[in-house]
PAKOLSE-765286 format. One record per residue (C-alpha): x, y, z; residue number from 1; residue in one letter; chain. Coordinates in Angstrom, 1 decimal, always signed. Layout:
// residues N
r px=X | py=Y | pz=Z | num=NUM | residu=A | chaine=A $
...
END
This chain:
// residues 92
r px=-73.6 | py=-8.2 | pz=-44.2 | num=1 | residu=X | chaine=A $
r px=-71.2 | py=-6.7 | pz=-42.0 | num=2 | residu=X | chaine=A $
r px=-71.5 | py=-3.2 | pz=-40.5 | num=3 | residu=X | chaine=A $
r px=-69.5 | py=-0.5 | pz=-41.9 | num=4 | residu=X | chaine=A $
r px=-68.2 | py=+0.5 | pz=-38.6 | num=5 | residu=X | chaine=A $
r px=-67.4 | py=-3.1 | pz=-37.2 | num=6 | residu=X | chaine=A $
r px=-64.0 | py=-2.8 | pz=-36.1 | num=7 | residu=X | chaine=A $
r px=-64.9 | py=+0.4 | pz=-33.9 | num=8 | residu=X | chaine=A $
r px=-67.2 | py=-1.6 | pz=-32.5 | num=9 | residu=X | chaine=A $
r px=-65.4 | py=-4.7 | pz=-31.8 | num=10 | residu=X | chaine=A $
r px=-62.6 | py=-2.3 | pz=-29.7 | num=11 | residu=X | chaine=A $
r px=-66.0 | py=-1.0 | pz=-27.8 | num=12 | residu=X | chaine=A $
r px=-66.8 | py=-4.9 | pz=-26.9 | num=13 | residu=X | chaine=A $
r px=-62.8 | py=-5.8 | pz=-25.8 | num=14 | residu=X | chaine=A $
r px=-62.9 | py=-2.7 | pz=-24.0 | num=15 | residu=X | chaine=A $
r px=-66.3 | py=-3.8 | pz=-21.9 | num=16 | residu=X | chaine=A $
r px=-65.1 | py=-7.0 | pz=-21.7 | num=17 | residu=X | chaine=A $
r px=-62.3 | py=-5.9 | pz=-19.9 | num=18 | residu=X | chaine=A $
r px=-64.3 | py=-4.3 | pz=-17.7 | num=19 | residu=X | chaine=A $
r px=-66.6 | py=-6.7 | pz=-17.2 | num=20 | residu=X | chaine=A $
r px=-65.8 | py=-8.2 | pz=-14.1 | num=21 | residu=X | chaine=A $
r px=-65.2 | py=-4.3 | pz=-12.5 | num=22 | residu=X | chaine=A $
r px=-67.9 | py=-2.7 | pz=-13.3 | num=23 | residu=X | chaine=A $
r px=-71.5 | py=-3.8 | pz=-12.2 | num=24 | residu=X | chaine=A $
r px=-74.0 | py=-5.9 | pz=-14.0 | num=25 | residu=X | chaine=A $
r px=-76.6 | py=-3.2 | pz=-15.2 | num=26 | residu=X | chaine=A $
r px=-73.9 | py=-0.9 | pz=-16.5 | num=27 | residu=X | chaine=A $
r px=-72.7 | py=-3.4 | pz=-18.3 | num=28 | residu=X | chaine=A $
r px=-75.8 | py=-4.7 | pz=-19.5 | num=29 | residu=X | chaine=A $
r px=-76.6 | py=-0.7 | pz=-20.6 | num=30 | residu=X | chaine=A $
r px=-73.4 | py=-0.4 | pz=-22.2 | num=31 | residu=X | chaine=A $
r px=-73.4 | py=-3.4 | pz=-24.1 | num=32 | residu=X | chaine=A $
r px=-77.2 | py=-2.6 | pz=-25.6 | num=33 | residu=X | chaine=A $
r px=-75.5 | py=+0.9 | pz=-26.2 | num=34 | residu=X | chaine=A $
r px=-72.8 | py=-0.7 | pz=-28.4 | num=35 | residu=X | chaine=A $
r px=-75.2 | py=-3.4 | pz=-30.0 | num=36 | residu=X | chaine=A $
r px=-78.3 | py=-2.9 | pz=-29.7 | num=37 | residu=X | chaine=A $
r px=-79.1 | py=+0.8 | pz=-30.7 | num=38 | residu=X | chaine=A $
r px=-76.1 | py=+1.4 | pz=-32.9 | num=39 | residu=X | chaine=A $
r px=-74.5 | py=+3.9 | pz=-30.1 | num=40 | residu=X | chaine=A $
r px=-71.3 | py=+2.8 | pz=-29.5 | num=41 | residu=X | chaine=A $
r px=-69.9 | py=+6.5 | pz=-29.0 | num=42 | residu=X | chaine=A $
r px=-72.5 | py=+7.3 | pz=-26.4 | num=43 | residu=X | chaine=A $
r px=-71.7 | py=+3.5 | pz=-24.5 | num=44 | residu=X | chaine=A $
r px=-69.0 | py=+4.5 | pz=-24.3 | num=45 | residu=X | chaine=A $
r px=-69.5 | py=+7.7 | pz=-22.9 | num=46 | residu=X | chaine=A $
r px=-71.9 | py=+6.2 | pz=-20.3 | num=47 | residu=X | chaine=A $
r px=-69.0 | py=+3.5 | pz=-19.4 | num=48 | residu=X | chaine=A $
r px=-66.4 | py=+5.8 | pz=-18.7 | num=49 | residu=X | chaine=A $
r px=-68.7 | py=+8.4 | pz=-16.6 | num=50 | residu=X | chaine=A $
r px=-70.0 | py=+5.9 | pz=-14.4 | num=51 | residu=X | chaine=A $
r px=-66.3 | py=+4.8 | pz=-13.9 | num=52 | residu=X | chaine=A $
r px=-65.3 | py=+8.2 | pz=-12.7 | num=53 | residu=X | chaine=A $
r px=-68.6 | py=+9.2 | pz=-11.1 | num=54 | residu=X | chaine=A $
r px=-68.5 | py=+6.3 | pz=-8.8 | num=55 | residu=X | chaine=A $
r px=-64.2 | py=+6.0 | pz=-9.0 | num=56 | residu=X | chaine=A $
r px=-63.9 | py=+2.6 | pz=-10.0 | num=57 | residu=X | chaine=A $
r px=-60.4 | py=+1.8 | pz=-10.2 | num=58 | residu=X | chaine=A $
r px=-59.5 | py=+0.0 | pz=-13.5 | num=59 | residu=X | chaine=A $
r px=-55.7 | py=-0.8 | pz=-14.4 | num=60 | residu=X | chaine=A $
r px=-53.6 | py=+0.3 | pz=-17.4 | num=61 | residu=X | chaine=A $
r px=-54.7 | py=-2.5 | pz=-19.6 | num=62 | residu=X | chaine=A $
r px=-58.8 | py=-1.9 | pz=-19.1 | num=63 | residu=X | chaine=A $
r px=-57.8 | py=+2.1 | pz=-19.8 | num=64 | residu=X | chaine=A $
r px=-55.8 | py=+1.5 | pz=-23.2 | num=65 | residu=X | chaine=A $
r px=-58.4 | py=-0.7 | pz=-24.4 | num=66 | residu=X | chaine=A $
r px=-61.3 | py=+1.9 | pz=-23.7 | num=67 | residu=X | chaine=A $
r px=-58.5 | py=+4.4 | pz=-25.0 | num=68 | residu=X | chaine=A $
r px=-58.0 | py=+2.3 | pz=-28.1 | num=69 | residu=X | chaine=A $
r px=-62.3 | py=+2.5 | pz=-28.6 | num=70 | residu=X | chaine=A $
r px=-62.2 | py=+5.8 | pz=-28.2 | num=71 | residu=X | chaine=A $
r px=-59.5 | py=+6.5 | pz=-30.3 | num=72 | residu=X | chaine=A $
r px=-60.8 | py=+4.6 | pz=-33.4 | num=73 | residu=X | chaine=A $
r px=-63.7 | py=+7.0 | pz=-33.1 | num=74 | residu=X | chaine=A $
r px=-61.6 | py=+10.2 | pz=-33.0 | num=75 | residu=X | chaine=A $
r px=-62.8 | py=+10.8 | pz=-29.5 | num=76 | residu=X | chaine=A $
r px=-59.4 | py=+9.9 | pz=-27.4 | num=77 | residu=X | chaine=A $
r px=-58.5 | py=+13.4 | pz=-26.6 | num=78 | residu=X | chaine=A $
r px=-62.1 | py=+13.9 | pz=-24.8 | num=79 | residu=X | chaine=A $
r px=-62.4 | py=+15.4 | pz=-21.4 | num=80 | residu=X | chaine=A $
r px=-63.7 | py=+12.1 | pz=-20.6 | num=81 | residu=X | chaine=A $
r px=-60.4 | py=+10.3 | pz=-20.9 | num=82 | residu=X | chaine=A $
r px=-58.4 | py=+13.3 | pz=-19.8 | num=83 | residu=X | chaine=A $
r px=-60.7 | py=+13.1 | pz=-16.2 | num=84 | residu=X | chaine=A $
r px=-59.2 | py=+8.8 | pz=-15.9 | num=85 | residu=X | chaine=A $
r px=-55.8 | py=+10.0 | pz=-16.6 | num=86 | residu=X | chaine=A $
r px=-56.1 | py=+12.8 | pz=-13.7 | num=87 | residu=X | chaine=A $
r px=-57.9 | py=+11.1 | pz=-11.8 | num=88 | residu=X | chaine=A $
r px=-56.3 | py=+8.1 | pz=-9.9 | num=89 | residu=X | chaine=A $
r px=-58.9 | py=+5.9 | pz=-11.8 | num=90 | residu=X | chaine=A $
r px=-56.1 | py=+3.8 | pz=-13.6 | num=91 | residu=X | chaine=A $
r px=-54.6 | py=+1.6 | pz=-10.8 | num=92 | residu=X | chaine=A $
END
């Protein structure tokens, strides 16, 4: 059976995945339980993009509009959160 909220979660996996390889290995081994594991997409989420800004990890336009895309398919793209990566020099 497929779970009702599969397409938000699929953006939340393209938008890790295109993090992947910026990030480090135990965030993205918490996010991904986060969006698969526990059912918590929105808080994965939420944990990805404070550890980018906490620790300033520069991602480019393309890894922001796909986490933007996640976010937006959960209502959540006008969040502080994204508003800190827009104003923040994170996006490359």
């Amino acid at each position: 059976m497929v779970h009702p909220h599969q397409h938000r979660i699929d953006l939340c996996n393209r938008a890790l995945e295109s993090v992947h390889s910026t990030i480090p290995a135990d965030l993205y081994r918490d996010v991904f339980d986060y969006i698969n594991e526990y059912d918590e997409w929105g808080l994965g989420m939420e944990i990805l993009i404070d550890q980018i800004s906490e620790y300033e990890i520069k991602i480019s336009m393309q890894q922001y509009q796909a986490i933007e895309q996640a976010l937006e398919s959960m209502g959540m793209s006008d969040c502080n959160r994204m508003q800190y990566l827009r104003e923040h020099g994170v996006v490359a």
